[in-house]
N, C-alpha and C positions, 0 to 999 in steps of 0.2 A: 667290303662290297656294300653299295646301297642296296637299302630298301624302301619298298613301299605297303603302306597299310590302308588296302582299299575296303569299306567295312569291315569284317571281321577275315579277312583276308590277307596274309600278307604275300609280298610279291619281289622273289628276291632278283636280284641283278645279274644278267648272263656278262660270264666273262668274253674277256674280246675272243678269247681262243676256244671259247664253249659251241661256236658255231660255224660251218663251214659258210667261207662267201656267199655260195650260190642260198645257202639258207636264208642268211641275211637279205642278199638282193630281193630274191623272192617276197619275202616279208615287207620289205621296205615297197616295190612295187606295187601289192597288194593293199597295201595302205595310201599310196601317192595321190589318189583322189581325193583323200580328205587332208591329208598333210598340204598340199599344193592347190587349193583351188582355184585356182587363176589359169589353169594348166589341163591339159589334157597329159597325161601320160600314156608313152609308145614304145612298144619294144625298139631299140635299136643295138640292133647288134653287128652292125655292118663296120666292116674293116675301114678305118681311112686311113687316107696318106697324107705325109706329111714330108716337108725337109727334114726333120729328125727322126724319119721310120713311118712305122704304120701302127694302129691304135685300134682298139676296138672297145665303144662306153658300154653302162648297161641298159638305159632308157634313156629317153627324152621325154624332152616334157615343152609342147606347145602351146602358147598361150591362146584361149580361147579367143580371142580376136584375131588370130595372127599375126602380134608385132612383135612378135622375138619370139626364140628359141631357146633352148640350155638342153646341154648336155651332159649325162650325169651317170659319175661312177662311183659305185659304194664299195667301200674298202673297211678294214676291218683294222683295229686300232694297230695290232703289233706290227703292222707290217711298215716297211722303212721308205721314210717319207723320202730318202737322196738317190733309194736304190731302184724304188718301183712307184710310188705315188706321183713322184714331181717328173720323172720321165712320160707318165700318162696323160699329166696334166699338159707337158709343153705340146707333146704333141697333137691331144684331141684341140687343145687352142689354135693351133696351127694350120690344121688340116683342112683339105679343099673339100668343100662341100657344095656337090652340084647337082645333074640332074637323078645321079643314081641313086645318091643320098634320098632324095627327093620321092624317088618309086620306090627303094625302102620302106619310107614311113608313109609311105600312102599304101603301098599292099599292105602295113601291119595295124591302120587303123582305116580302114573304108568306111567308118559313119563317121570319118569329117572329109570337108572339100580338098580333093585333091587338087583342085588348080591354086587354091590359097597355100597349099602347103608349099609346094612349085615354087610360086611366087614368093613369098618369105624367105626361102633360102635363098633367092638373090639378093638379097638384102645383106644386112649384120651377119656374120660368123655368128654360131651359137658363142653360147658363156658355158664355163664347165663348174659345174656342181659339183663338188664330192661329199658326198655324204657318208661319214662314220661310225663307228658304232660303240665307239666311247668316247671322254672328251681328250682329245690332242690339240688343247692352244697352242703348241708350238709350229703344227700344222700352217697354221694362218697368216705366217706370213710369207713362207716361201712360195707360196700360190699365190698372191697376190698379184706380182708382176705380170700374169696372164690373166688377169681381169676373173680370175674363178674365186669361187666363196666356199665357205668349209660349216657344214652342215652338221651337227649330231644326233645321231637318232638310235638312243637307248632302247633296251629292251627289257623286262621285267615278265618273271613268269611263277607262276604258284604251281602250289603241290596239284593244283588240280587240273594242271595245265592250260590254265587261261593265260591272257599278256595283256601288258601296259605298256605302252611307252610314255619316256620323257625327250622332249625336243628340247635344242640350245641350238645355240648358232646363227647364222646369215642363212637369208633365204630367201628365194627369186619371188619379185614383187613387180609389176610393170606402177603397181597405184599409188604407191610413199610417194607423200609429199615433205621436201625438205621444210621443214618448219622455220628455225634457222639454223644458227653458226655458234659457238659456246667455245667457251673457253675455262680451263681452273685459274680462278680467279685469286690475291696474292696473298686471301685468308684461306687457310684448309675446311675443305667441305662446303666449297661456296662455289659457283658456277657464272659466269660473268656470261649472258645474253646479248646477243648483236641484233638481234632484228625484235625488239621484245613485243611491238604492236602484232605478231604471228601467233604472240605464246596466249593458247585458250585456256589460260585461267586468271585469274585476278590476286592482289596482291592479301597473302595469308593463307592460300587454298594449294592445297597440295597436287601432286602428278606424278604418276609412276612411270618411270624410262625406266625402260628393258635392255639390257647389256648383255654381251655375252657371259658374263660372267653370274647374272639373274637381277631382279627386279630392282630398282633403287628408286626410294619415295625420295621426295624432293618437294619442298617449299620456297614459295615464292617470297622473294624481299625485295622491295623498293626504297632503294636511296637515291638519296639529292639528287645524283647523276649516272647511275646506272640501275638495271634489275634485274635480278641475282637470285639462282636458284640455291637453297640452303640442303645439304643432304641433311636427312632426318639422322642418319646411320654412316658410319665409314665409308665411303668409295676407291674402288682402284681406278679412278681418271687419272691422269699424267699431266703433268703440266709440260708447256711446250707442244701439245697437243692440241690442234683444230679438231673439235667434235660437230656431228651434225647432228638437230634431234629431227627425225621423220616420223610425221602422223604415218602411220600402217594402213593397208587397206583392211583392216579387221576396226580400225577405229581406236584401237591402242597406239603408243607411242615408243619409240626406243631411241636408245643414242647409241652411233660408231664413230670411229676417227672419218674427216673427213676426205674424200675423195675415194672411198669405200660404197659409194650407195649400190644399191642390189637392183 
């Protein structure tokens, strides 16, 4: 199990099976303001229907302008991504969302506009979030197909019963700007740039893209005819692989495969 050593503190790693769901949810809820700030989080616990059954998420989370939606279920690692996660996922992706959905989340959050709320859901289908509570990269791709992203959101607790967490994963952003298009280039640990007049930094200056898999520095190289990002450190990029790299709304930068944006 990880740890963490926050001053003179250490802070060990709850197992996936050390906490009942509703525990998790809870915690994770509780936190969703400052995890999510683009977002309003609301209890949604309203049954929908779908052609494949009926679903029920743990919250939503509305973007403070009101241009999209997500909706969002926190699951807990052990549980079986063919048996009960990916049956939740088809269906909250699927499901009608209209005016009931609508007074739902307006009785459960009255300090925002109900008529923007209204209005929004005629719009886009939410996207489905799931967020869990260790990391399961095998998770990510079978949700794909329904446009959901897969979130982790670790928990860390000491003797004195404080917490930490650690966050990985994809996560709802209306502000990423695609910067460009990247490719592994036919040297290893070299990144071949397609739009390179987008990349803010100059040639010899470094930049940290964020992967799920955690931070990767990267230096920039310019030859004759292309400009090429140099990993400082090993990478698991794939070649044969379209990556995008997106400026973040926090001002950091990360790269996914493309046609993944969040």
């Amino acid at each position: 199990m990880a740890r963490i050593l926050l001053g003179d503190e250490w802070f060990e790693e709850l197992a996936s099976t050390s906490l009942y769901e509703t525990e998790f949810e809870n915690i994770l809820f509780q936190e969703a303001s400052r995890i999510f700030p683009e977002y309003h989080p609301v209890q949604f616990k309203c049954i929908v229907l779908s052609d494949d059954g009926d679903a029920k998420a743990d919250f939503a989370l509305i973007h403070k302008d009101y241009r999209s939606w997500w909706v969002v279920e926190a699951e807990m690692g052990h549980h079986s991504m063919r048996g009960h996660v990916l049956p939740q996922v088809k269906r909250l992706s699927r499901a009608s969302y209209a005016d009931t959905e609508a007074q739902y989340l307006c009785d459960h959050a009255p300090h925002l506009d109900c008529a923007r709320i209204k209005e929004m859901i005629k719009g886009q289908q939410p996207r489905v979030l799931v967020v869990v509570n260790v990391p399961v990269p095998a998770w990510r791709e079978p949700i794909r197909p329904y446009s959901a992203v897969l979130a982790i959101f670790q928990i860390f607790r000491s003797q004195f019963n404080r917490y930490v967490y650690r966050l990985n994963g994809d996560f709802p952003s209306e502000n990423n700007e695609i910067i460009s298009t990247c490719r592994c280039w036919e040297i290893h640990r070299f990144l071949k740039i397609d739009s390179p007049t987008q990349l803010d930094i100059k040639r010899g200056e470094t930049i940290t893209l964020h992967h799920e898999t955690g931070a990767l520095e990267w230096e920039r190289v310019d030859i004759a005819d292309a400009v090429l990002l140099h990993a400082l450190r090993d990478h698991p990029l794939q070649k044969n692989i379209v990556y995008e790299i997106l400026k973040q709304s926090d001002g950091t930068y990360a790269i996914q495969p493309s046609g993944t944006r969040k």
